[in-house]
C-alpha positions as CSV (number, residue, x, y, z in Angstrom):
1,X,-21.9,-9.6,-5.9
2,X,-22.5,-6.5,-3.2
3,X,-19.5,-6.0,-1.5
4,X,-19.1,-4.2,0.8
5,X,-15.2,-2.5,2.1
6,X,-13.9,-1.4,5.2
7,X,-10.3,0.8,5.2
8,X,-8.5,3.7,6.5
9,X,-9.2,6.4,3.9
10,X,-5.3,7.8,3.5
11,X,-2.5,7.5,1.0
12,X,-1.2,4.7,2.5
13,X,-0.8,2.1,0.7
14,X,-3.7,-0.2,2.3
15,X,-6.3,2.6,1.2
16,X,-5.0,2.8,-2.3
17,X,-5.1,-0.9,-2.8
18,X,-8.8,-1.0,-0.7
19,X,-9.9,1.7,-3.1
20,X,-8.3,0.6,-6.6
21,X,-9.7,-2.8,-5.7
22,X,-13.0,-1.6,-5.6
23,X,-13.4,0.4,-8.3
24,X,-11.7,-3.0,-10.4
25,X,-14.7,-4.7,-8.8
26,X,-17.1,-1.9,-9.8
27,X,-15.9,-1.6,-13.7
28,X,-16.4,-5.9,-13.2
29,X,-20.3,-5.2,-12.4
30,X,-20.2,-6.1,-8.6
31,X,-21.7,-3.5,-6.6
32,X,-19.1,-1.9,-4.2
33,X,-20.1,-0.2,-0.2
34,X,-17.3,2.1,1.2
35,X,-17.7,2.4,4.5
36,X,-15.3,4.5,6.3
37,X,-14.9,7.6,8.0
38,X,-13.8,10.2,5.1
39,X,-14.2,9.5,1.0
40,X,-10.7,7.6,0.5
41,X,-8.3,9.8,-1.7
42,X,-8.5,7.5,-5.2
43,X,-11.9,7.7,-4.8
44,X,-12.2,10.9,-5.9
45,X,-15.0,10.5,-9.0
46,X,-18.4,9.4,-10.0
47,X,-18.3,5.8,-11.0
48,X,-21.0,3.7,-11.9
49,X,-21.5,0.5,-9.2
50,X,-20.0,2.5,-6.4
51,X,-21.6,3.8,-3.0
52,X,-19.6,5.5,-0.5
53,X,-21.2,5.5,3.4
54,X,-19.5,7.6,5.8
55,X,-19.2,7.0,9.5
56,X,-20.2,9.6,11.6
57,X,-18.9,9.9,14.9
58,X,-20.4,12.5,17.6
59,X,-18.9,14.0,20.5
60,X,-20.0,13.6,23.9
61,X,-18.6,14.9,27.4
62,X,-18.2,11.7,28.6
63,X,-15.5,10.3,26.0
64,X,-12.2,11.3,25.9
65,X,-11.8,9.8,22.8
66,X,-15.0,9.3,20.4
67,X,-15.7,5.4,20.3
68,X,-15.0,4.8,16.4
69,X,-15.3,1.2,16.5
70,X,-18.7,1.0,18.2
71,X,-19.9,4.4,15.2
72,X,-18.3,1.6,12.6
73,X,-19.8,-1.5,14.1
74,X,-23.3,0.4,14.2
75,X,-22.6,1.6,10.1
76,X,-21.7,-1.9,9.6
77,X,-24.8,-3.4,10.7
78,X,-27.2,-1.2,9.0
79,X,-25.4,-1.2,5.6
80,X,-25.6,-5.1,5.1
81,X,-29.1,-4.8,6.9
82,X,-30.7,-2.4,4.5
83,X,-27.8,-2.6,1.5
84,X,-28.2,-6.6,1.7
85,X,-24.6,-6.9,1.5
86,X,-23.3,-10.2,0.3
87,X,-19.9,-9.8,2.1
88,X,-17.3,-7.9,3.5
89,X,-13.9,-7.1,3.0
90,X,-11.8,-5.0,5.9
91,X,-8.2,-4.0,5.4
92,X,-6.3,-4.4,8.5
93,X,-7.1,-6.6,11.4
94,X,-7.1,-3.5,13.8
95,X,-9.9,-2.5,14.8
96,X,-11.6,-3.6,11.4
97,X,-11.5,-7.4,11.7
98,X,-12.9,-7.1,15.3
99,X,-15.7,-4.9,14.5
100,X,-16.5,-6.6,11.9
101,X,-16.8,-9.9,14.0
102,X,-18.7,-7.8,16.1
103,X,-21.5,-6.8,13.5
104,X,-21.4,-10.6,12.5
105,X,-22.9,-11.4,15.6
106,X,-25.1,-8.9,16.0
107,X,-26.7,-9.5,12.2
108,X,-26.9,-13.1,13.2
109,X,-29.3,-12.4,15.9
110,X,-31.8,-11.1,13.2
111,X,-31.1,-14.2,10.9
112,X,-28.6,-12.4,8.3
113,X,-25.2,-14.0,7.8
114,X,-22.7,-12.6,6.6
115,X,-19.4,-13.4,6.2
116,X,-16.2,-11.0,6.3
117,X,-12.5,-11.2,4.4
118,X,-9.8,-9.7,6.7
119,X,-6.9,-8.5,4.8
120,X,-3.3,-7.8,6.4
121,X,-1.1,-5.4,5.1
122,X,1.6,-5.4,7.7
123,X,1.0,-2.6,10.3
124,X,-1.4,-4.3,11.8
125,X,1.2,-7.5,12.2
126,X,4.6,-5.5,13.1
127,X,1.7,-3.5,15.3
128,X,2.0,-6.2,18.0
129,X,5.5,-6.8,18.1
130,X,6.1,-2.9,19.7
131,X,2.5,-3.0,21.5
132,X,1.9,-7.2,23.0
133,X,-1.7,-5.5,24.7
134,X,-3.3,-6.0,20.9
135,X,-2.2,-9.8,20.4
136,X,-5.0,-11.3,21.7
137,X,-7.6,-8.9,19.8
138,X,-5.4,-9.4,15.8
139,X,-5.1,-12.9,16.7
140,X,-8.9,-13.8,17.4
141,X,-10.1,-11.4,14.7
142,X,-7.9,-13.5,12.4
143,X,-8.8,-16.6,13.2
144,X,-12.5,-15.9,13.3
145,X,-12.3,-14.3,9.8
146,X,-14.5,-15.7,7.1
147,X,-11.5,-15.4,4.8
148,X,-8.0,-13.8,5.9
149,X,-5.6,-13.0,2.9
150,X,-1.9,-11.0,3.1
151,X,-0.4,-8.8,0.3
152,X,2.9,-11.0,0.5
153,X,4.4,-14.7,1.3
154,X,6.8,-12.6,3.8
155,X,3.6,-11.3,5.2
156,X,2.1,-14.2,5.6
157,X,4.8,-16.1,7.3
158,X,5.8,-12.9,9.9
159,X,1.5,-13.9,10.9
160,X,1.8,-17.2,11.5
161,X,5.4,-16.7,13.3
162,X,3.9,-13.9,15.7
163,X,0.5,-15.0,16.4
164,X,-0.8,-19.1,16.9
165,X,-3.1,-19.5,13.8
166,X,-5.4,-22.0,13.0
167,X,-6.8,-20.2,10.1
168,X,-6.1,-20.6,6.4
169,X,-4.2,-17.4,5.1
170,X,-4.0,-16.6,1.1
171,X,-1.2,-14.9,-0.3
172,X,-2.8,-12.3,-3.5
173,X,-0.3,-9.9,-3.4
174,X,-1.0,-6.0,-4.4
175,X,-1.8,-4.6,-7.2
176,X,-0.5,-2.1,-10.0
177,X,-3.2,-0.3,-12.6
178,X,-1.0,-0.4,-15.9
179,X,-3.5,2.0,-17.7
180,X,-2.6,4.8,-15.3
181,X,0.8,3.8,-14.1
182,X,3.1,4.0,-17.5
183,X,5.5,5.6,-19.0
184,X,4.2,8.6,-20.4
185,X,6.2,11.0,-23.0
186,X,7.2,14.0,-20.3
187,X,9.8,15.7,-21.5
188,X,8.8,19.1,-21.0
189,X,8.3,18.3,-17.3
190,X,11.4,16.6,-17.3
191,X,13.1,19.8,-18.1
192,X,11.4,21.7,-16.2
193,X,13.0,19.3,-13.0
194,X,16.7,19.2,-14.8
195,X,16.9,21.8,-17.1
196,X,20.6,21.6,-17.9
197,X,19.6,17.1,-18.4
198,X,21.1,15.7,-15.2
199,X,19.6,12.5,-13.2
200,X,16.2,12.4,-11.7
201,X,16.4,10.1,-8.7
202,X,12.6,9.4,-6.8
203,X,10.9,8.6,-3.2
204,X,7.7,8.3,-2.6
205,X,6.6,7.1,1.2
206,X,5.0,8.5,4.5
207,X,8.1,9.9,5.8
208,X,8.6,7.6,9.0
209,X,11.0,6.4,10.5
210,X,10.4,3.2,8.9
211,X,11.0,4.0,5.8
212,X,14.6,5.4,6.5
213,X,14.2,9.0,4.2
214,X,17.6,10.0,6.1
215,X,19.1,6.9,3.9
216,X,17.4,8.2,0.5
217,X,19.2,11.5,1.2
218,X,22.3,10.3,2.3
219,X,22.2,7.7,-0.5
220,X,21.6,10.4,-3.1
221,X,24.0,13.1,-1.6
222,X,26.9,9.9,-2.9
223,X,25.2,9.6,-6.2
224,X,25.1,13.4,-6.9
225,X,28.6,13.9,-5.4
226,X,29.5,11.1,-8.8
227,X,26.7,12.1,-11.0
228,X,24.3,15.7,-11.9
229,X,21.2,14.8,-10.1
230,X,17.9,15.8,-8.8
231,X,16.1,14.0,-5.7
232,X,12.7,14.3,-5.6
233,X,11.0,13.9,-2.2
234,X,7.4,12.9,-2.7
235,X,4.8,12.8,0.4
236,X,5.2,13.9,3.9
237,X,5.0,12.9,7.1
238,X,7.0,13.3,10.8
239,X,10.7,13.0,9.4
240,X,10.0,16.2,6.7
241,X,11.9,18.5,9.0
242,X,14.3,16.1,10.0
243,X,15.1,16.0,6.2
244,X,15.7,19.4,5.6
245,X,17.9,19.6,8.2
246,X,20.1,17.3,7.5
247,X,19.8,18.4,3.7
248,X,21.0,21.9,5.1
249,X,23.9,19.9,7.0
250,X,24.9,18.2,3.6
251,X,24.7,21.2,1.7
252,X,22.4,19.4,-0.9
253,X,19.6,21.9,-0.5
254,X,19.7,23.1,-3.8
255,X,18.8,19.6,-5.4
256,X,16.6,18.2,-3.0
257,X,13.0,19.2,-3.9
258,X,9.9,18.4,-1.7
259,X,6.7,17.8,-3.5
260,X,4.1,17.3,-0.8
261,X,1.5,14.4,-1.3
262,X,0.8,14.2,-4.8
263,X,-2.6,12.8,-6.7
264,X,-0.8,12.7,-9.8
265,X,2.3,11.0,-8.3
266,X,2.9,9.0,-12.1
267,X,3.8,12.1,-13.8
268,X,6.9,12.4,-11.1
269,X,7.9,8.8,-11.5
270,X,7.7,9.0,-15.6
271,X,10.3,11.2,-15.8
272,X,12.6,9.4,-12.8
273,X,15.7,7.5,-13.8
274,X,15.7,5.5,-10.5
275,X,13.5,5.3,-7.5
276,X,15.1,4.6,-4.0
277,X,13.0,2.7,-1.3
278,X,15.9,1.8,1.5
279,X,12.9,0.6,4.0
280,X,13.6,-0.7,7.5
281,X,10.9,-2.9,6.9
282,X,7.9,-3.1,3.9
283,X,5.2,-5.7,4.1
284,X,5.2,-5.6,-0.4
285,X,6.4,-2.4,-1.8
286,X,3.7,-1.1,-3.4
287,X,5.4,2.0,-4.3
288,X,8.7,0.2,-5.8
289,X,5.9,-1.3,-8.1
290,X,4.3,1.7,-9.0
291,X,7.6,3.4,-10.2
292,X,8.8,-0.2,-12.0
293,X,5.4,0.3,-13.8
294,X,6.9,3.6,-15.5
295,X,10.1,1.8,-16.6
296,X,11.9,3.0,-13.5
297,X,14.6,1.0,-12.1
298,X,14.5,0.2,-8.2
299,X,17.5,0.5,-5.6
300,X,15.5,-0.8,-2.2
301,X,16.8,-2.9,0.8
302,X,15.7,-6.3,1.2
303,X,13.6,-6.1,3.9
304,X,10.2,-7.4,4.2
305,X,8.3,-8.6,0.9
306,X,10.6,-6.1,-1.2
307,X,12.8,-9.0,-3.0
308,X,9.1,-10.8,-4.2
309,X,9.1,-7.5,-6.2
310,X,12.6,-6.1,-6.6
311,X,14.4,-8.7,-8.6
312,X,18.2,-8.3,-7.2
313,X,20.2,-8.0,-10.7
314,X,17.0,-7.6,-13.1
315,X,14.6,-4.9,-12.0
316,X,17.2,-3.1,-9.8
317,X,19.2,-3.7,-6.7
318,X,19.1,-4.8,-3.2
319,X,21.1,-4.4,-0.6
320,X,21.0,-5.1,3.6
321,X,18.9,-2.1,6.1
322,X,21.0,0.7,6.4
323,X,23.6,-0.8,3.6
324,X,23.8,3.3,2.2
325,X,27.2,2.4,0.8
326,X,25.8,-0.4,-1.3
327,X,22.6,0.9,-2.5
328,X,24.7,4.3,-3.9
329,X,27.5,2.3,-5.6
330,X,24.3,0.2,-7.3
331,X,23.1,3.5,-7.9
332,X,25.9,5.0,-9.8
333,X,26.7,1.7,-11.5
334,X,23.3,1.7,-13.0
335,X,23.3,5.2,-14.3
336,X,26.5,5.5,-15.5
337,X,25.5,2.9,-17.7
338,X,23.0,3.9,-20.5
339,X,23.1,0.4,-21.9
340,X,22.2,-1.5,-18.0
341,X,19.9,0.9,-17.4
342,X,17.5,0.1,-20.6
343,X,17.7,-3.3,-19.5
344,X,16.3,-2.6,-16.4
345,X,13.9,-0.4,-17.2
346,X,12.5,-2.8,-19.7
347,X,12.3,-5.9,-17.1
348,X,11.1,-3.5,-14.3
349,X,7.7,-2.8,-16.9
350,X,7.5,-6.8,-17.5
351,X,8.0,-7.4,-13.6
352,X,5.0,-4.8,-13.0
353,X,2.7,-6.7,-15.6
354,X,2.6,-9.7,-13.7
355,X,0.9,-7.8,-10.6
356,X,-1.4,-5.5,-13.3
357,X,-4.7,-5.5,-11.2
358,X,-6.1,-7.7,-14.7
359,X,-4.6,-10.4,-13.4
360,X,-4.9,-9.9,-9.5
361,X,-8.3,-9.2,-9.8
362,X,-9.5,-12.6,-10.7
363,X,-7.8,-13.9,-7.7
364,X,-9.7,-11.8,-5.1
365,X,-13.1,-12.8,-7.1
366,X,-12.6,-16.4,-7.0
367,X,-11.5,-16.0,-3.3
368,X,-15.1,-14.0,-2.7
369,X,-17.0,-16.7,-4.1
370,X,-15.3,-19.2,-2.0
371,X,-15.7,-17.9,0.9
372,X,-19.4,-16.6,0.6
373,X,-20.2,-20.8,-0.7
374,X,-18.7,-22.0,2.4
375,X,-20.3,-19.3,4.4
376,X,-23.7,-20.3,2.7
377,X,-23.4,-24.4,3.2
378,X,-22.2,-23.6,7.4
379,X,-25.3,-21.5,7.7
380,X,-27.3,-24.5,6.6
């Protein structure tokens, strides 16, 4: 099949499943069309199958802002012209649903069909409950999607309770690549972190206020007041100085450590004893999974699609938004018990397996050919 993808090229976690996804699909024999604005970051090497067209977008006096959409649109239409696309898959109803509805219509004026997948990953859904002006635009490019699928069944269910859809929706939940995510023998590195052997306690996020970092610190500033421990901060965003000032105010400095956005980001969670993800709200959790995948045990809240990958008791703990008190006792329970803590990490690596991309994969195939038969026998 030629397939062509739509995404925002960051670390979020809709690019990195856009991008894994595809380069599945590529090592599967499909062809695979990026088309986006800047080379997403896990695409980041030659690989056989894959073509990568960037939008281009010039600047004229008469915009304030450059018009995106109407640059994508305009890609759109000439990659499926001239690629001969079979399909296309956009992550995130805004504005990638909409334009591609838009270059639907304009290819169908020249006699090519084709039909697009639209897949939420929660933004653009908790998007319309701060802003109401995009509800009508996510709710018609939803229901005149091809295909729509969401990376959870919480996901799915916060659509259909926010917007009035008529359209199927088809839970295939994210993603982990066991052959990169593992637990790999890092010892060295591990010293290097805690060289006199105390705790290393992870987070990986965006650093919004969604994601609550102020909890991870306060959370860890308990554990380390019970326990010798190291909090690594990994990514960056808008709350970073936020952080270090309330690290300051905690007097925690010295075992706070801020990494920066990291390629590599396995290496840190191989050598973690526990990875803390307190989110306000998470549509899956992508980067719970990513840490269970190294053996790493999971203290999270319960918020969103967390507990369809957290198990509560069995991969880690869970506890209410903003329950800091809970999530540190769980915390210190866990680690002060060597025993526990095996367990844990040995059912958080059998939790990941049953989300290896080996077995997501065929989902999302046998959803493409469904759709792209029924778009076939409509065009008839």
């Amino acid at each position: 099949m030629n397939i062509g993808i739509v995404c925002y090229p960051t670390y979020g976690g809709s690019g990195v499943i856009a991008t894994e996804l595809g380069k599945g699909l590529a090592q599967n024999g499909h062809k695979v069309h990026f088309i986006t604005y800047r080379q997403p970051t896990r695409l980041n090497s030659f690989q056989q199958n894959i073509f990568y067209h960037e939008v281009s977008t010039n600047d004229y006096p008469l915009f304030e802002y450059t018009p995106y959409d109407t640059a994508l649109t305009s890609k759109l239409v000439d990659v499926v012209k001239y690629e001969k696309l079979d399909l296309l898959h956009v992550h995130y109803a805004i504005p990638h649903a909409a334009v591609a509805y838009m270059a639907k219509q304009i290819l169908k004026t020249e006699g090519i069909h084709i039909p697009f997948i639209t897949t939420l990953h929660g933004t653009d859904i908790t998007l319309v409950g701060n802003h109401k002006a995009f509800a009508p635009v996510v709710e018609f490019s939803i229901n005149n999607s091809d295909g729509v699928t969401a990376v959870s069944n919480d996901l799915k269910q916060r659509t259909l309770d926010t917007f009035s859809i008529h359209n199927e929706i088809e839970t295939i939940h994210n993603f982990i690549d066991l052959d990169r995510f593992q637990k790999l023998n890092k010892d060295h590195f591990k010293k290097a972190i805690a060289p006199d052997g105390g705790r290393i306690i992870s987070h990986v996020s965006n650093f919004r206020k969604v994601k609550r970092v102020d909890d991870v610190i306060r959370i860890f500033q308990k554990i380390r007041a019970e326990i010798p421990s190291t909090l690594l901060m990994i990514g960056d965003g808008p709350e970073r100085p936020h952080l270090e000032s309330l690290c300051r105010e905690l007097g925690i400095c010295e075992d706070v450590r801020y990494l920066g956005k990291q390629d590599a980001v396995e290496e840190l969670l191989a050598v973690s004893d526990l990875f803390l993800l307190p989110s306000e709200s998470e549509s899956f959790g992508l980067a719970a999974l990513e840490a269970m995948a190294c053996e790493v045990p999971v203290i999270s809240s319960n918020a969103g699609g967390l507990p369809e990958v957290n198990t509560h008791g069995t991969t880690g703990y869970m506890a209410d938004v903003g329950d800091i008190e809970s999530m540190a006792k769980f915390s210190i329970e866990l680690l002060n018990d060597d025993a526990k803590h095996q367990v844990f990490k040995q059912n958080a690596l059998r939790q990941a397996e049953r989300f290896d991309i080996k077995n997501i994969m065929p989902k999302y195939e046998a959803y493409y050919q469904k759709v792209v038969e029924r778009a076939k026998a409509q065009a008839v």
